[in-house]
N, C-alpha and C positions, 0 to 999 in steps of 0.2 A: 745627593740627598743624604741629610741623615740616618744611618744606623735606627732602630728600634731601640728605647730607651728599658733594661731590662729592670722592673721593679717587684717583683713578687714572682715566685715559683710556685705552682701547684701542690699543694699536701699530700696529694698522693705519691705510691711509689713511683712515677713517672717523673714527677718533678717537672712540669711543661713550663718554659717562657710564661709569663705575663708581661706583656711590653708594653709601653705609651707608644704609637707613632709621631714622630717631630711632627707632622703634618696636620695632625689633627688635637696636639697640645693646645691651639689655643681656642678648641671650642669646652674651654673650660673643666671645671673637676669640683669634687667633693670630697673633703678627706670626714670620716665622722667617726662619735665612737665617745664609748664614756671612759672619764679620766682614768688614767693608768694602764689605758689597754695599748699605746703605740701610736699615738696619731704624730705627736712631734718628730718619732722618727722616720716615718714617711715624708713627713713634709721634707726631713733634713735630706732622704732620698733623693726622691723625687728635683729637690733644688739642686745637691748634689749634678743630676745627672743633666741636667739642663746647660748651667754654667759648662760641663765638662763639651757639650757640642756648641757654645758661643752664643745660651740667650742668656742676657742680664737677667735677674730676678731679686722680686723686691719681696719684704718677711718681716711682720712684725716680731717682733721677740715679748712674748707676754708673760714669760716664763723666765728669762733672763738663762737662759741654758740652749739657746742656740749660735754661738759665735764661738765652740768648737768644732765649726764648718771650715774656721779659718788654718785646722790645724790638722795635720795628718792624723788619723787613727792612733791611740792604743792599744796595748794588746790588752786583751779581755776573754776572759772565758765564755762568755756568752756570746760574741762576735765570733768566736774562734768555731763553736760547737755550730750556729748555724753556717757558719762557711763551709764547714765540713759536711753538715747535712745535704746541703744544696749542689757543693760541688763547683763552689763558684772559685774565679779568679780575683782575690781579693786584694793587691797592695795598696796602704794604707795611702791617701792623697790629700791634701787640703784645696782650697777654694779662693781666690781671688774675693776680699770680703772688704767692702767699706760702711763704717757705721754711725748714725746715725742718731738722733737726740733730741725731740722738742728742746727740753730744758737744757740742752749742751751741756751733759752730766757726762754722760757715757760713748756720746758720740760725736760727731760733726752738727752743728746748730740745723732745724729743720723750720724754717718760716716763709709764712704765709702774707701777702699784703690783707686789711680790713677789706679791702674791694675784692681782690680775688676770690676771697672766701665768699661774699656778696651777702642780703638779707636773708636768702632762703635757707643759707647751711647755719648762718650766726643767729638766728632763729630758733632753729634746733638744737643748738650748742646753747643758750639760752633760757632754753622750752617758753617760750613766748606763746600765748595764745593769738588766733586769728585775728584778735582788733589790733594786739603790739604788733604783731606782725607787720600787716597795713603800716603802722607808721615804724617802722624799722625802715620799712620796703620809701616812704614818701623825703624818709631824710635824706636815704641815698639817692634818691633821684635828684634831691634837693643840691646836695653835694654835686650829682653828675652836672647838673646846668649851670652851677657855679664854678665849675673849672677844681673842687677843693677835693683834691688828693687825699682818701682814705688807708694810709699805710699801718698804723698799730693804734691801738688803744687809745691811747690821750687823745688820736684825733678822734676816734666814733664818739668819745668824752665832750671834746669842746664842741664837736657839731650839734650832738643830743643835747647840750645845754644852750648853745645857739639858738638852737629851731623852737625848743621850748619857749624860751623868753622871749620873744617873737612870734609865735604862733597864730597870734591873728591876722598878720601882715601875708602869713601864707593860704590862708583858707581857701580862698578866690580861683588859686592856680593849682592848688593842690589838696585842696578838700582840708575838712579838719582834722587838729593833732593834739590830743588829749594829754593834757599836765601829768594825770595818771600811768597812760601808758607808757611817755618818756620817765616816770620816776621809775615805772619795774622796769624798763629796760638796760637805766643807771643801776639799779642793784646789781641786778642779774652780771652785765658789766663787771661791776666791783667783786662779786662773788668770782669771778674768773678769774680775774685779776686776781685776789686771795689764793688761788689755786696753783700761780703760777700761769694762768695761761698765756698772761701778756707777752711770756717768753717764745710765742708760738708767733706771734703777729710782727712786721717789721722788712724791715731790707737787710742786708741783702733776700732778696726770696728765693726760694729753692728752683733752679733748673733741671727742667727732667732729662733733658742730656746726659746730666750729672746720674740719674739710672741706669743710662743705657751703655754701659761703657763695654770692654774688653780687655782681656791683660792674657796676649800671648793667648792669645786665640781662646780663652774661657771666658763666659762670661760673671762678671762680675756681683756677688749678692749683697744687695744690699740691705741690713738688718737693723729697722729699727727699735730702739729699747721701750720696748712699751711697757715693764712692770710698776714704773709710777706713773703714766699718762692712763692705764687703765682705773686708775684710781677716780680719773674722773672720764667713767664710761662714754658720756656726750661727746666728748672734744676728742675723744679716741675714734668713733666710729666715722663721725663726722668728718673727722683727719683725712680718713683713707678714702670715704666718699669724693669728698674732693679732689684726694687726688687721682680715683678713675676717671673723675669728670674731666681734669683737667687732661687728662693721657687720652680721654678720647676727644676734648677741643683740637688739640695740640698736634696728633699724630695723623700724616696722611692715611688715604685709603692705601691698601697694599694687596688686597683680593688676598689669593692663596698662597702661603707658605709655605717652603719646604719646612719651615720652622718659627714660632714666634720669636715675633722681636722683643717679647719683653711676660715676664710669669709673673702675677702677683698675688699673691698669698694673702689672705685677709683671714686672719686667725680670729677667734670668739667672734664668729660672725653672726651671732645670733643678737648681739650687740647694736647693730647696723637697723635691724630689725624692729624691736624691741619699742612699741610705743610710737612706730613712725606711723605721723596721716596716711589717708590712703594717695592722696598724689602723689606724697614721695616715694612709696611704694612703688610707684606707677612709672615716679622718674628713675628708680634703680633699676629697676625691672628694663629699662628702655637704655640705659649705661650698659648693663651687662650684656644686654643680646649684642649690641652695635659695635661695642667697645673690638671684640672679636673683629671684626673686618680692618679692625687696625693694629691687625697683630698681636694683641693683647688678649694672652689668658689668665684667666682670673679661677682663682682655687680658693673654694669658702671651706673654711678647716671651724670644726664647730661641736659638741657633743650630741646633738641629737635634730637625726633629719629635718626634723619637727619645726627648727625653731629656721626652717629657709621656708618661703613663701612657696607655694606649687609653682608661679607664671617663674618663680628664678630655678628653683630647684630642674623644671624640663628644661632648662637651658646645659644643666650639671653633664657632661656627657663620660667625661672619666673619673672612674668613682673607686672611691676606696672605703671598706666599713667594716671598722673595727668594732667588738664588741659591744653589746647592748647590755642593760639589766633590765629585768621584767619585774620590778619590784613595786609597780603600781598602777592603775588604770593606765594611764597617761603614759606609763612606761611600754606597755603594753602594746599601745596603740599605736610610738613611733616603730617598736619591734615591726608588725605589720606594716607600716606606711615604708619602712627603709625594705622589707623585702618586698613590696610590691612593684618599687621601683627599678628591680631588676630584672633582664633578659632571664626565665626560666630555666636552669638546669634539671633535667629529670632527674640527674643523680643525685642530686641535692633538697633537703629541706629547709628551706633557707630559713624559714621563720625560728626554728628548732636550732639550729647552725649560729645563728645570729646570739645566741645567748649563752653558746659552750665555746667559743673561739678562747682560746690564748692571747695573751700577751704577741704582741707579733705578729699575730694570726689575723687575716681581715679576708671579708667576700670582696671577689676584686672584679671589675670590670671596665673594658676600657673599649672604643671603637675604633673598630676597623678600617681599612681602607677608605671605605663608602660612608663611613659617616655611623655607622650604624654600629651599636652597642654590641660585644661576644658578650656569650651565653654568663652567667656571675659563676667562679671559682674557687672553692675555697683553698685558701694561699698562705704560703711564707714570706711576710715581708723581708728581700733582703737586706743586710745589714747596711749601714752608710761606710764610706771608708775613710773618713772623715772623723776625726774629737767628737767624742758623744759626751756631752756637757758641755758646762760655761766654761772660759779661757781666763785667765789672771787679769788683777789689775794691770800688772805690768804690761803683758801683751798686747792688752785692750789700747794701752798708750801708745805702743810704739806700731801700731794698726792704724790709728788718726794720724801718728805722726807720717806713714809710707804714705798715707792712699792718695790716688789723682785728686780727692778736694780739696788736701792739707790748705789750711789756712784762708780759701775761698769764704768761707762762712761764721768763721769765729770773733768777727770786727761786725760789729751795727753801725750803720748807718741811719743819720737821722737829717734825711734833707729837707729842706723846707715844703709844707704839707698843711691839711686843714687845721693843725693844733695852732700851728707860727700866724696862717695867715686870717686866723680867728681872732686871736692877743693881738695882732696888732692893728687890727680895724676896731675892736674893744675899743681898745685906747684912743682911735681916734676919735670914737664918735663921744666919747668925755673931757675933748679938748675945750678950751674957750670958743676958737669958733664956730663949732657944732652944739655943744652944751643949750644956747641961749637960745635954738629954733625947736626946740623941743624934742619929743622921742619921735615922732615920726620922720621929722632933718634926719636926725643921728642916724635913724634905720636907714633912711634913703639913703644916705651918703655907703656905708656898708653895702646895700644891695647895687648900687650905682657902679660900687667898684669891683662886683663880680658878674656884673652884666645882667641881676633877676630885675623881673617887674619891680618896680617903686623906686627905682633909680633916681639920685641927684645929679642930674649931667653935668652943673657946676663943679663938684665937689670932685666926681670922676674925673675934669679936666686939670682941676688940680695937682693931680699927683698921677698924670697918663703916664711920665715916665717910668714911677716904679709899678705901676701895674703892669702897662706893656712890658717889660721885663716878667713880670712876674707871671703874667699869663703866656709868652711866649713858652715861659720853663715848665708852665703847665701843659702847653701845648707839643712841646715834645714830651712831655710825661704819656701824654694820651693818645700821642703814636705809637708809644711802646707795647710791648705783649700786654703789659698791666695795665695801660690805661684802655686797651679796648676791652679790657676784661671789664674794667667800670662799665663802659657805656652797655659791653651786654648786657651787665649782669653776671649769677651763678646760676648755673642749673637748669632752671627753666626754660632758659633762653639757649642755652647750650644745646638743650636737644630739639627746640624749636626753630630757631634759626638759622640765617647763613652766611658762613662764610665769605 
């Protein structure tokens, strides 16, 4: 079993341990704390010490000044003064780091299929109201019974304009689908698309494998560049929802660990939050507690307790809390709520403590063997021994160029999908010998050859050979990871269903 992870020393003269137990890492944590007071270099800690016993860990970088993790220590006067405070054994070490990129700027490409993602999170990422929703939610069904593969954008394009133009041929089987709500959902679409987000959507898609690695016995961090995907907050929080969701589709049960398999950092988590309905609430909330049984701890790093839900925050069991300001009602009230949610020290005034901490300084608390929270301390966070800041362009290159996914994810792939096999049923049904039976021939013929109601059997027997080809290659599409992720669904189905 692993050692006690040692992350903070007591302020006083005593100087006592504060440790994480491996064991109980992945019932979760909270780093908090208003800007400037130290939260990034706990998280850098804390990751630090993780990889150093063999669990991967995954880190948004929102700051662009965490990927000198990949580099040993500098020397530094302020590093120097609290080693010497503490008494600690410090040689400076680096970290096993592979990095990452929606927009494969900064790192290895990061994408997601249109399906995987499913209508409940592109919704979100969207901000669709409950009617668009409904029909976001009836196109992909639509798509799932026609066999038409949702990989990036141009297909949710050609389908949305598909179903649209069509619309009354589906009422019957599928209720009705308002002109209206497919045109905001085109916008909205296009607006993403303007953003760059189409760079997110696509194949190859990201293997979480590719998280959990090792190098020489450390584990591996992996850091994504979030300073221009925060730019656009939706698609940022939405990112990382997904992929708890999919870490806990994905990941067997494993009961109790001498150690998590895997630490996930979800920086500006007040993001996540922010305007969600209350079922999605209801679906993080039920991600986070579960996700834990499969190894996975999850660390919401955030400014202010305030902005995590109560049913997630009693989940938070190792907690770190950096300074506060009390400069407003509202200020006031997290001061209160962040020390209420601590084990009581007599010696301590936590409410009073919570607004004089230093730099570096935070109330620490973390649980014990049993599960159960020590007393909160006030603490030295120790230093990382690791690069504190960002690493050069240069390095940043020759980092993509070492790391185990070089070259895995920088080639797109664009194999035939519902964009190809939309254009070319288009076209057929403006042929001569569909043109002259009217629009309902035309449709039939189209729906004939993906097997929905109003089929032309004639027209389907046609052309069985390249169908049958073409639905076989759908057909092992939809035996893959991705194609059963269509037929679930996101999300909903995730924590509803089974396996």
């Amino acid at each position: 079993m692993a050692e006690p992870l040692l992350i903070a020393k007591t302020s006083d003269k005593s100087h006592t341990d504060l440790a994480i137990l491996p064991q109980m890492a992945n019932r979760h944590g909270l780093i908090a704390g208003a800007t400037g007071t130290g939260k990034t270099i706990s998280l850098q800690v804390l990751a630090e010490h993780f990889s150093a016993i063999g669990v991967p860990v995954f880190m948004a970088d929102v700051k662009g000044d965490l990927t000198g993790i990949s580099q040993p220590g500098k020397p530094n006067p302020k590093v120097e003064e609290r080693v010497k405070l503490l008494g600690l054994d410090h040689t400076p070490a680096a970290c096993p780091v592979t990095l990452w990129d929606v927009f494969g700027e900064q790192g290895h490409p990061v994408r997601a299929t249109v399906s995987e993602m499913g209508p409940v999170l592109l919704s979100r990422i969207f901000n669709l109201n409950d009617t668009q929703t409904g029909v976001l939610t009836l196109a992909f069904k639509i798509a799932d019974d026609g066999g038409l593969l949702l990989l990036d954008l141009k297909d949710l394009r050609a389908l949305l304009s598909w179903v649209g133009e069509n619309a009354s041929q589906f009422t019957t089987d599928y209720g009705n689908i308002s002109a209206a709500s497919i045109g905001a959902i085109q916008r909205s679409l296009l607006a993403l698309e303007q953003q760059g987000g189409d760079k997110f959507f696509g194949e190859p898609a990201l293997s979480f494998d590719d998280l959990m690695q090792t190098v020489d016995g450390k584990g591996v961090i992996n850091i994504l560049a979030a300073d221009k995907l925060l730019s656009s907050p939706r698609l940022y929080s939405t990112f990382l929802l997904w992929m708890l969701s999919e870490l806990f589709e994905n990941l067997p049960e494993v009961g109790d660990r001498d150690k998590p398999k895997l630490v996930f950092f979800f920086d500006e988590a007040h993001l996540l939050f922010n305007e969600a309905p209350k079922e999605l609430l209801e679906k993080i909330e039920q991600v986070v507690r579960l996700v834990r049984s499969k190894g996975v701890g999850v660390y919401f790093v955030t400014q202010n307790p305030l902005d995590i839900p109560d049913t997630v925050l009693g989940q938070l069991g190792n907690r770190i809390q950096h300074a506060l300001r009390a400069y407003t009602p509202r200020d006031q009230k997290a001061v209160n709520a962040a020390a209420e949610t601590f084990r009581e020290n007599p010696k301590l005034k936590v409410v009073e403590v919570i607004t004089e901490l230093g730099v570096g300084e935070a109330l620490v608390s973390f649980l014990d063997e049993k599960g159960r929270p020590n007393i909160v301390e006030r603490a030295y966070v120790c230093p990382p021994k690791s690069q504190i800041g960002p690493i050069t362009p240069d390095q940043r290159t020759a980092l993509r160029a070492s790391s185990l996914v070089a070259g895995q994810y920088e080639k797109t792939v664009d194999r035939e999908s519902a964009f190809e096999k939309l254009k070319d049923r288009r076209g057929d049904a403006a042929t001569p010998s569909t043109a002259g039976q009217g629009a309902d021939s035309g449709l039939g013929s189209i729906l004939g050859k993906i097997g929905l109601p109003g089929g032309n059997e004639k027209s389907g027997r046609q052309r069985e050979g390249v169908v049958e080809a073409a639905m076989k290659s759908a057909a092992r599409a939809m035996a893959s990871e991705a194609g059963r992720r269509i037929i679930r669904g996101v999300l909903g189905s995730i924590l509803g269903g089974k396996r």
